[in-house]
DSSP file (Angstrom, degrees, kcal/mol; ACC not computed):
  #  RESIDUE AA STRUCTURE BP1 BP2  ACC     N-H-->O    O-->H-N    N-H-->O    O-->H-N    TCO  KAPPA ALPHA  PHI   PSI    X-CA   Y-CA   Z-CA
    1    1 A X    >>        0   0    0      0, 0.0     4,-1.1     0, 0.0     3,-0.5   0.000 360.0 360.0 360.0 -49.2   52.0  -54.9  -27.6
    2    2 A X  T 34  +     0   0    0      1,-0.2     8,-0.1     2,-0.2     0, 0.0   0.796 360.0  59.6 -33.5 -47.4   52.4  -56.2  -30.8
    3    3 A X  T >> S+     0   0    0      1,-0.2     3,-1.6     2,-0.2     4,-0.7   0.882 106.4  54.5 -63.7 -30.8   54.5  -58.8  -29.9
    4    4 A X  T <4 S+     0   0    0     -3,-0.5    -1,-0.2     1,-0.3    -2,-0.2   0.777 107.1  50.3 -63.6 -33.7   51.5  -60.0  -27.6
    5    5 A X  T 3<>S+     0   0    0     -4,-1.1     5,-1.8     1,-0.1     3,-0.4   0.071  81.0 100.4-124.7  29.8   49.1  -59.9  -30.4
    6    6 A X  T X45S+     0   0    0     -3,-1.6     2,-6.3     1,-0.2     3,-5.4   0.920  80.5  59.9 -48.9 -69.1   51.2  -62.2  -33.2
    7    7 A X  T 3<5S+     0   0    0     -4,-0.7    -1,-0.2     1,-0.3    -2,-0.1   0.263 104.2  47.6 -69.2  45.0   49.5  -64.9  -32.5
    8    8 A X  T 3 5S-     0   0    0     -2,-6.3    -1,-0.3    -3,-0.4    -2,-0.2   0.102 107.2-118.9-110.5 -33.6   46.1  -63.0  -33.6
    9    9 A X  T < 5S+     0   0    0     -3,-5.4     2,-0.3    -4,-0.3    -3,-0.2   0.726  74.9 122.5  86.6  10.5   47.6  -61.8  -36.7
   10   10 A X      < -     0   0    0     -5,-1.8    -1,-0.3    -4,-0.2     2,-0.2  -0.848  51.6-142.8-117.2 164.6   47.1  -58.5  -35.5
   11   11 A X     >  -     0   0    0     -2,-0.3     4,-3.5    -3,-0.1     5,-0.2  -0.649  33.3-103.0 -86.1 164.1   48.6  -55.3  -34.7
   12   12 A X  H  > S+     0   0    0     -2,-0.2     4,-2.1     1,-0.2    -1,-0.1   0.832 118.2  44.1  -0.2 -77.5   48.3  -52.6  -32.2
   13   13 A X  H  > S+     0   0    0      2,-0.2     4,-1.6     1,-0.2     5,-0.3   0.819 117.1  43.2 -67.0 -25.0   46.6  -50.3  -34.4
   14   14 A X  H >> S+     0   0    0      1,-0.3     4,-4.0    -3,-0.2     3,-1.2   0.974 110.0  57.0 -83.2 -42.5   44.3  -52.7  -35.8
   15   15 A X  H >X S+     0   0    0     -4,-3.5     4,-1.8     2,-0.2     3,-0.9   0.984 106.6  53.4 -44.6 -61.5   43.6  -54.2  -32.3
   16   16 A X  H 3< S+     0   0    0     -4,-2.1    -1,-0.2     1,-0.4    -2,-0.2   0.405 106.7  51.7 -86.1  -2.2   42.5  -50.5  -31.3
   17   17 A X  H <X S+     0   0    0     -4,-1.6     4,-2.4    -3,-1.2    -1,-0.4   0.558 109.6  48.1 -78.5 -36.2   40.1  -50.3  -34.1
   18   18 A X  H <X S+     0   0    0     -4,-4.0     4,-0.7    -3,-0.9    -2,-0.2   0.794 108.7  51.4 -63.6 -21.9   38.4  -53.5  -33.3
   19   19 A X  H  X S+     0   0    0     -4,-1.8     4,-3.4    -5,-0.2    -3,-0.1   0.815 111.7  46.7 -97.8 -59.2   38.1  -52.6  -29.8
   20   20 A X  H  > S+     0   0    0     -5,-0.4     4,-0.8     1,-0.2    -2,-0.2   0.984 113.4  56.6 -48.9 -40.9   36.4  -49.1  -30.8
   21   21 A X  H  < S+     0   0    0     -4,-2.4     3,-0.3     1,-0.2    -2,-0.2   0.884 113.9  34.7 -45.0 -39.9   34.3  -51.4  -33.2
   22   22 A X  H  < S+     0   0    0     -4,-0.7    -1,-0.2    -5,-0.2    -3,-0.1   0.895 126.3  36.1 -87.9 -41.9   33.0  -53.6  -30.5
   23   23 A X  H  < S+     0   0    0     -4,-3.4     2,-0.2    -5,-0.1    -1,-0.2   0.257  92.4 102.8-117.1  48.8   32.6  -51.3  -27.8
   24   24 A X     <  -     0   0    0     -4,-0.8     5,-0.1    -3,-0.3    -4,-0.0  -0.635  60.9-141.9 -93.9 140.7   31.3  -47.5  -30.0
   25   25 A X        +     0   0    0     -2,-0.2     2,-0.4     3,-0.0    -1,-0.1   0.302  65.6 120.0-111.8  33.1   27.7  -46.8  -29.7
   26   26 A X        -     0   0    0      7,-0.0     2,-0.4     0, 0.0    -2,-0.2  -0.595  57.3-146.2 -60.3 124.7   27.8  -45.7  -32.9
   27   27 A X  S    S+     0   0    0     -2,-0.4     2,-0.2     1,-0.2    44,-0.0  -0.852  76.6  15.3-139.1 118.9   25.7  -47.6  -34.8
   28   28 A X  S    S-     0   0    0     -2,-0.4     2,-0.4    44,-0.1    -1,-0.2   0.390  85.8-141.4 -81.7 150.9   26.3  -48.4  -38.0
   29   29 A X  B     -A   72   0A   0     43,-0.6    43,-2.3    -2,-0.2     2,-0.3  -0.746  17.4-164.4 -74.2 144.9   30.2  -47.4  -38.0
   30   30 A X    >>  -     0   0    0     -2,-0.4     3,-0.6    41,-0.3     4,-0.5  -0.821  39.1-102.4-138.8 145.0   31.3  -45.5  -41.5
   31   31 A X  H >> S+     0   0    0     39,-0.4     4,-1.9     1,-0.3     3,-0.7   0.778 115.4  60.5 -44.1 -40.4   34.9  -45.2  -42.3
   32   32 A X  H 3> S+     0   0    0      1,-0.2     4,-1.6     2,-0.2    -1,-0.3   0.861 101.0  54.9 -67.5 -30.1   34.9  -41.4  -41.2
   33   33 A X  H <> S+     0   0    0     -3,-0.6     4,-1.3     2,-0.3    -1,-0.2   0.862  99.5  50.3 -81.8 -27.1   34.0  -42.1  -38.2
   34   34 A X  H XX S+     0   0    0     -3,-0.7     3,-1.0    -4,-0.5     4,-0.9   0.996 117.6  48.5 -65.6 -75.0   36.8  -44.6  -37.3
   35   35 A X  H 3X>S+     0   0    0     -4,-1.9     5,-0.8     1,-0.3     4,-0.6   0.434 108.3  56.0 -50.9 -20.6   39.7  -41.3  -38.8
   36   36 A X  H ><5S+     0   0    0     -4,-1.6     3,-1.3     3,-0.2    -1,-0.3   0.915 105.5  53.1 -93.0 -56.8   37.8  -38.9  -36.8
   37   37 A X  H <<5S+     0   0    0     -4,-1.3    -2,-0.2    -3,-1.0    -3,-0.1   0.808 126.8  14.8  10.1-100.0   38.5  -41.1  -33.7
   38   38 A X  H 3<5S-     0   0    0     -4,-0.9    -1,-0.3     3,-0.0    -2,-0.2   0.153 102.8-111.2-108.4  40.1   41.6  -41.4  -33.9
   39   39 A X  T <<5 +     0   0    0     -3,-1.3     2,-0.3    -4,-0.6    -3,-0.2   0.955  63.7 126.6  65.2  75.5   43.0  -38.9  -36.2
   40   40 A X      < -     0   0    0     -5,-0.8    -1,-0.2     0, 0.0     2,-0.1  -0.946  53.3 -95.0-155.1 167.1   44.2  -40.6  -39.1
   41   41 A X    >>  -     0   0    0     -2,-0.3     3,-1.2     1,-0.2     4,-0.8  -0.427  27.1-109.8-116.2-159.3   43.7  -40.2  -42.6
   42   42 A X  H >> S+     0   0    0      1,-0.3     4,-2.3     2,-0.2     3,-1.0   0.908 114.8  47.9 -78.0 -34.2   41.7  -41.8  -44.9
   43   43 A X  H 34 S+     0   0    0      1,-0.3    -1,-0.3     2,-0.2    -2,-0.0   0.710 112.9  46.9 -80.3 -13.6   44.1  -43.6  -46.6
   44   44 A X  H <4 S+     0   0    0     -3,-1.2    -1,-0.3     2,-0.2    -2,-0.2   0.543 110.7  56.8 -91.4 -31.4   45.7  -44.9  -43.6
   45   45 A X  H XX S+     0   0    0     -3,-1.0     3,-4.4    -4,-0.8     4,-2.7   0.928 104.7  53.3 159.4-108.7   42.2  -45.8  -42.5
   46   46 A X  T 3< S+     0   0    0     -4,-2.3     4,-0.3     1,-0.3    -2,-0.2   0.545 107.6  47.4 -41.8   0.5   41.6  -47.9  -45.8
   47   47 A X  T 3> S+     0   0    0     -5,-0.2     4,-1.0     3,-0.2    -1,-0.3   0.635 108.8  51.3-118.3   1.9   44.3  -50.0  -45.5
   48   48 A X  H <> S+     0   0    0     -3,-4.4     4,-1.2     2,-0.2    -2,-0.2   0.788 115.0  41.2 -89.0 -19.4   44.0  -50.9  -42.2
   49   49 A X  H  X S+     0   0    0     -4,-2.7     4,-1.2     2,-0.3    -3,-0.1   0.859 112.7  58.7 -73.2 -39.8   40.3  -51.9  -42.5
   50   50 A X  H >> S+     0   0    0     -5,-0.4     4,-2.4    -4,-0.3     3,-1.5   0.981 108.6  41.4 -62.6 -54.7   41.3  -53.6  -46.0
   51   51 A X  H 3< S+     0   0    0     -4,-1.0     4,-0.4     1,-0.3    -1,-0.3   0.735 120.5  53.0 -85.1 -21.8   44.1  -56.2  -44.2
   52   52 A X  H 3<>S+     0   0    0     -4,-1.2     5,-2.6     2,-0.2     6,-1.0   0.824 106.5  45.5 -65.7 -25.8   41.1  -56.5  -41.3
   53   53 A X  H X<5S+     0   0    0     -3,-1.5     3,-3.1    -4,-1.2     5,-0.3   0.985 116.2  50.9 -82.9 -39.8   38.5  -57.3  -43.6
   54   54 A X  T 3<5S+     0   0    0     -4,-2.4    -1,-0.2     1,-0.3    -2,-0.2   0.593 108.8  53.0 -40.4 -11.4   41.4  -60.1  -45.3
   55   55 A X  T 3 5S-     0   0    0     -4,-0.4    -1,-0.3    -5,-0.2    -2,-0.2   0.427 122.4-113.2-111.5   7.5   41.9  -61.4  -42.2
   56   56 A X  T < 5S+     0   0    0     -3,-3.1    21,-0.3     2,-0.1    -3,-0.2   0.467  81.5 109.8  70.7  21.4   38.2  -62.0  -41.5
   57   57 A X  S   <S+     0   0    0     -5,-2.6    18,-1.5    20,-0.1     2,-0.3   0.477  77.5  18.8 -99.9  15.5   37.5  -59.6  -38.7
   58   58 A X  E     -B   74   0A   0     -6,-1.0     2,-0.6    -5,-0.3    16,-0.2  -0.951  63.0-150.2-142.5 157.0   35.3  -57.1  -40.1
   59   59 A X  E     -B   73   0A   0     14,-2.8    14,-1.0    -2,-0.3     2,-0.6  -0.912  16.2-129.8-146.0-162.7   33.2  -56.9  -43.0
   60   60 A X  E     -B   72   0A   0     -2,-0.6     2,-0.2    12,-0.2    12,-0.2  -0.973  28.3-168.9-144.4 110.8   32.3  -54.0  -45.1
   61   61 A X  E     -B   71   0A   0     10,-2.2    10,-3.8    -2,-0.6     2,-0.2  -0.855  29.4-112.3-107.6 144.9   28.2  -53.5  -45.9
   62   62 A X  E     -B   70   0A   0      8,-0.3     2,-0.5    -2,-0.2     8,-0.2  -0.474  43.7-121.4 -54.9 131.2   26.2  -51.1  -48.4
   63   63 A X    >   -     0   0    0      6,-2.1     3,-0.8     3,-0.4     6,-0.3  -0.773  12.4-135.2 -85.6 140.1   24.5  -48.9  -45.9
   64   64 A X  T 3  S+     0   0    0     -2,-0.5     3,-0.1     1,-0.3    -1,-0.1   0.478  98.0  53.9 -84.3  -0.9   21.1  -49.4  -46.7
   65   65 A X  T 3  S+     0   0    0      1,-0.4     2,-0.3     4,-0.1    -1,-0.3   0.651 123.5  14.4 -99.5 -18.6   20.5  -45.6  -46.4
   66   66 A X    <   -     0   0    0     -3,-0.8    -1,-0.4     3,-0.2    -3,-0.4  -0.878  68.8-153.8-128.9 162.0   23.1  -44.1  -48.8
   67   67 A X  S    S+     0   0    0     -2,-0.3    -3,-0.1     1,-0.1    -5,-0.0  -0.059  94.4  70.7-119.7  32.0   24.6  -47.0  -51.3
   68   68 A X  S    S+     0   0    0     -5,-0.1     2,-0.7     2,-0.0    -1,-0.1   0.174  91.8  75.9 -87.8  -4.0   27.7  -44.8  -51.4
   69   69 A X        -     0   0    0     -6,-0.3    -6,-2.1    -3,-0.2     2,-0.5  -0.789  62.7-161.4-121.0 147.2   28.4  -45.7  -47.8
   70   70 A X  E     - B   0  62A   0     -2,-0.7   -39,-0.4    -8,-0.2     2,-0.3  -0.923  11.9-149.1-113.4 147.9   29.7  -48.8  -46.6
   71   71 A X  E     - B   0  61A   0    -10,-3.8   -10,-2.2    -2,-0.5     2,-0.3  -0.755  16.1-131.3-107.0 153.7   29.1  -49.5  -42.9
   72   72 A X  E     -AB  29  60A   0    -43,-2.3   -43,-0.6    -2,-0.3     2,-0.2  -0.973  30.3-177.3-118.6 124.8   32.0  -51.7  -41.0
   73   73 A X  E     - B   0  59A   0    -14,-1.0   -14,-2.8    -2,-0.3     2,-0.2  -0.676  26.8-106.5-113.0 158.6   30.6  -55.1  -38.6
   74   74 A X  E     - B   0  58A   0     -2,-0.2     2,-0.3   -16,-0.2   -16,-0.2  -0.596  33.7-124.0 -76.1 134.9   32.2  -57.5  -36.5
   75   75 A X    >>  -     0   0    0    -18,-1.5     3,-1.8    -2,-0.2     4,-1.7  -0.803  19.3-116.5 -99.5 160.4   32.6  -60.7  -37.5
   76   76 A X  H 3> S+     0   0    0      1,-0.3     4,-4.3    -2,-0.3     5,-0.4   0.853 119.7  57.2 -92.0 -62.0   31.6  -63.7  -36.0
   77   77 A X  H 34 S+     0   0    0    -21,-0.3    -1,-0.3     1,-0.2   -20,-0.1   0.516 107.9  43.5 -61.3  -5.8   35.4  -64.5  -35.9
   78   78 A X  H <> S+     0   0    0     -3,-1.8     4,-1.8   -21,-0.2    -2,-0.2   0.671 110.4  63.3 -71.5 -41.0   36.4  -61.0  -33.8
   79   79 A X  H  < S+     0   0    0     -4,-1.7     4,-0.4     1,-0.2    -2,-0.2   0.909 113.6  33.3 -43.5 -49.3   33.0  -62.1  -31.4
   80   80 A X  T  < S+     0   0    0     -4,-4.3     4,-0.5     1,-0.2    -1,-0.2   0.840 121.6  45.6 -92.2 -12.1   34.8  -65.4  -30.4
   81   81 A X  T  > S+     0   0    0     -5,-0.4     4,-3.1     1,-0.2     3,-0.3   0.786  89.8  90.4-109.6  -4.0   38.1  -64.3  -30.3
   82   82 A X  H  X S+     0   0    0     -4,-1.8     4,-3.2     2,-0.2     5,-0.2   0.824  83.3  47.8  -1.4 -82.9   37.5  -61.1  -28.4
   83   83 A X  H  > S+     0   0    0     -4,-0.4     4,-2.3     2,-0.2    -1,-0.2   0.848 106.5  58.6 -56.8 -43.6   37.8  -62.1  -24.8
   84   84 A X  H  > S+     0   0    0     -4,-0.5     4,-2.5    -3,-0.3     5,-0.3   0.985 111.1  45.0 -57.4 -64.6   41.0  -63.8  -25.6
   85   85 A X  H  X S+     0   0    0     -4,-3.1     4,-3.5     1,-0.2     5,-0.3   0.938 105.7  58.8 -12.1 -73.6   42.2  -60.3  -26.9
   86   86 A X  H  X S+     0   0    0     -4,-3.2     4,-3.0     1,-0.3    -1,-0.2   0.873 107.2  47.8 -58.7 -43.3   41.0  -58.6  -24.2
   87   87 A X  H  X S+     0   0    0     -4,-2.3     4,-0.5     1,-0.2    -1,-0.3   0.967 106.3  54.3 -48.7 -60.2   43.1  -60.7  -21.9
   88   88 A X  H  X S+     0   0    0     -4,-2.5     4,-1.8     2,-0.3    -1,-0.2   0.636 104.1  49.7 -49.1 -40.9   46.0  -60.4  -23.5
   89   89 A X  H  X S+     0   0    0     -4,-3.5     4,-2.6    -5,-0.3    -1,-0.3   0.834 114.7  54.4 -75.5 -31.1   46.1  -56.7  -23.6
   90   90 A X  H  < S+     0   0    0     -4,-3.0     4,-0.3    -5,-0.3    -2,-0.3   0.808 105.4  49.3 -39.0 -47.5   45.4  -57.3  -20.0
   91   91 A X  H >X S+     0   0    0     -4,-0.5     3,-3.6     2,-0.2     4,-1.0   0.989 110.5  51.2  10.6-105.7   48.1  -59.4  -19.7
   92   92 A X  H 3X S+     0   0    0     -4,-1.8     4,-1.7     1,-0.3    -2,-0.2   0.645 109.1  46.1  -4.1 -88.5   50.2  -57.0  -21.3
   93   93 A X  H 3X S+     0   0    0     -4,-2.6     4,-1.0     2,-0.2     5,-0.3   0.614 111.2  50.4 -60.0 -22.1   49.4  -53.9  -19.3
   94   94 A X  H X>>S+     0   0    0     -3,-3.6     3,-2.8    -4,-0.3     4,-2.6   0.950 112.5  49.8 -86.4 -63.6   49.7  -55.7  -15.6
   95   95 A X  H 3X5S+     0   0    0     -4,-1.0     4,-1.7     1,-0.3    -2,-0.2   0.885 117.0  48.4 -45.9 -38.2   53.6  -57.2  -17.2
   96   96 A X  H 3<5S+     0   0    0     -4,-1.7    -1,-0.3    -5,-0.3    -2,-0.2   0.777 114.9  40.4 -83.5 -24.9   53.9  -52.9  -18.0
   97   97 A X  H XX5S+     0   0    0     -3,-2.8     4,-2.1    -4,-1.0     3,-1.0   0.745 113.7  55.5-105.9 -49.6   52.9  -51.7  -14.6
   98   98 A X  H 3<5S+     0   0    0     -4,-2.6    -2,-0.2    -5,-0.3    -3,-0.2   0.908 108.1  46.1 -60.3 -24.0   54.8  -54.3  -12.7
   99   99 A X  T 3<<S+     0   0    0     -4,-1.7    -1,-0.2    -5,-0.5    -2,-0.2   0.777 116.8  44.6 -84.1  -7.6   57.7  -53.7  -13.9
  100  100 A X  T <4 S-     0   0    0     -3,-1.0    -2,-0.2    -4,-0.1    -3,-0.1   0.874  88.7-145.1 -75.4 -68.8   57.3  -49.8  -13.5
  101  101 A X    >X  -     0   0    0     -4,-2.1     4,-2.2     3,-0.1     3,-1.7   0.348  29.7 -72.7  94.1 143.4   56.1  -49.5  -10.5
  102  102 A X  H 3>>S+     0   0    0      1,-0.3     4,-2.1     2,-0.2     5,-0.5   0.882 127.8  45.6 -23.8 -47.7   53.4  -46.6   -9.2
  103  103 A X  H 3>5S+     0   0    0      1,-0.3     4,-1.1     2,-0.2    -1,-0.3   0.845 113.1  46.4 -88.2   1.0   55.6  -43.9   -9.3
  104  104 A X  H <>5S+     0   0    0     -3,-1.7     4,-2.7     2,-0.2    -1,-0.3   0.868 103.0  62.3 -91.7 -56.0   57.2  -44.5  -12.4
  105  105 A X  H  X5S+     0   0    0     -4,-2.2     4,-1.3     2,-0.2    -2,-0.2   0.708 111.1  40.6 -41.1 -25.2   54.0  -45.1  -14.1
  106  106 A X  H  X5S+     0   0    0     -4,-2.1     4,-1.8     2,-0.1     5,-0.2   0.873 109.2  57.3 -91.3 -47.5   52.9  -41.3  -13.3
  107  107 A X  H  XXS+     0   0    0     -4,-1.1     4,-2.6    -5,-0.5     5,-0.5   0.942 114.2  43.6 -40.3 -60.8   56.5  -39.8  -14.0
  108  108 A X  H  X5S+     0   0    0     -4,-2.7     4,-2.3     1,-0.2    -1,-0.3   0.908 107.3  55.2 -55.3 -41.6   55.9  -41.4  -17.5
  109  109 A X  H  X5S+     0   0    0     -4,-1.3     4,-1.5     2,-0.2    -2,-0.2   0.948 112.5  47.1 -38.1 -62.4   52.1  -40.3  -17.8
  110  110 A X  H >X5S+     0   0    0     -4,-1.8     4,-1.6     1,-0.3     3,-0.7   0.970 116.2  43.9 -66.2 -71.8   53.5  -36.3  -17.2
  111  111 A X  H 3X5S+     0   0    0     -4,-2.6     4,-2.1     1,-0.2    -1,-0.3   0.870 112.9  47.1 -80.1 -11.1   56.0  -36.7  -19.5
  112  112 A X  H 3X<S+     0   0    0     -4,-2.3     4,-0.8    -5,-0.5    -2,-0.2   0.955 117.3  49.7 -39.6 -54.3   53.8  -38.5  -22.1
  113  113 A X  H XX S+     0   0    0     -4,-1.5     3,-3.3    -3,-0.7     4,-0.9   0.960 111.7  49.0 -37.5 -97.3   51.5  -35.6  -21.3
  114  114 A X  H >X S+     0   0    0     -4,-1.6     3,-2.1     1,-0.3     4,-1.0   0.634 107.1  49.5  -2.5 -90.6   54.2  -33.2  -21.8
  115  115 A X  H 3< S+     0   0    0     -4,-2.1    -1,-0.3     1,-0.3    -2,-0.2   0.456 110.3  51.4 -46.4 -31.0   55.5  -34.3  -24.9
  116  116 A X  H <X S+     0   0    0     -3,-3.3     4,-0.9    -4,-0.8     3,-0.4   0.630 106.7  57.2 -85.8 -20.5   52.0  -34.3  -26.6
  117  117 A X  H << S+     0   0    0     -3,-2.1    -2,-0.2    -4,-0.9    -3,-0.1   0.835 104.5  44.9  14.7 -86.8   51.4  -31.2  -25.5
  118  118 A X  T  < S+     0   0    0     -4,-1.0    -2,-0.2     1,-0.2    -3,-0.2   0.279 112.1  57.8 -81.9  10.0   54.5  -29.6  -27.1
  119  119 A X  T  4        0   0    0     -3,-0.4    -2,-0.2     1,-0.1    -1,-0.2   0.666 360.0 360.0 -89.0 -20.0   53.6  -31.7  -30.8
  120  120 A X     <        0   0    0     -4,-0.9    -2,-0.2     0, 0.0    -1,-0.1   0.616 360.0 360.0 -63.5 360.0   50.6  -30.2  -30.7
């Protein structure tokens, strides 16, 4: 998945914050809300958000109801390039299921399953 999404400049994880960004209906998003999400911590949290906002796909506003919070937007440049994204992880996932095949794709679901299971 990564390798699919060089030519964005992004990763995985960052991809999978933009995609909660765009399609939450929380609105505004606040940093906690992103770590609550998907479990991660805050510091892990701020540094992907920091290399998003450097790369020009978020920005970071004073929420205009506490000015200790900053709310996180989409930027014009995640709006156009979006769809293209979206393909691409498309893309991705049809190349990951043809080559798998149906019954392969569930054997790996169970033991995915499994395995998260027993880390919890």
């Amino acid at each position: 998945m990564n390798e699919g999404l060089k030519k964005y400049d992004l990763t995985k994880t960052q991809r999978d914050i933009l995609g909660y960004l765009h399609f939450t209906d929380k609105n505004p998003v606040i940093q906690k809300d992103i770590e609550e999400h998907f479990h991660i911590s805050n510091p892990t949290v701020t540094g992907i958000l920091n290399r998003l906002e450097q790369k020009g796909f978020i920005e970071r506003k004073q929420s205009l109801k506490d000015k200790r919070v900053r709310t996180i937007v989409l930027t014009k440049k995640e709006q156009d390039l979006h769809e293209d994204i979206e393909n691409q992880i498309c893309l991705m996932e049809s190349k990951f299921e043809n080559a798998l095949g149906i019954e392969k794709q569930k054997q790996l679901l169970e033991i995915l399953k499994e395995l998260a299971q027993n880390l919890e």
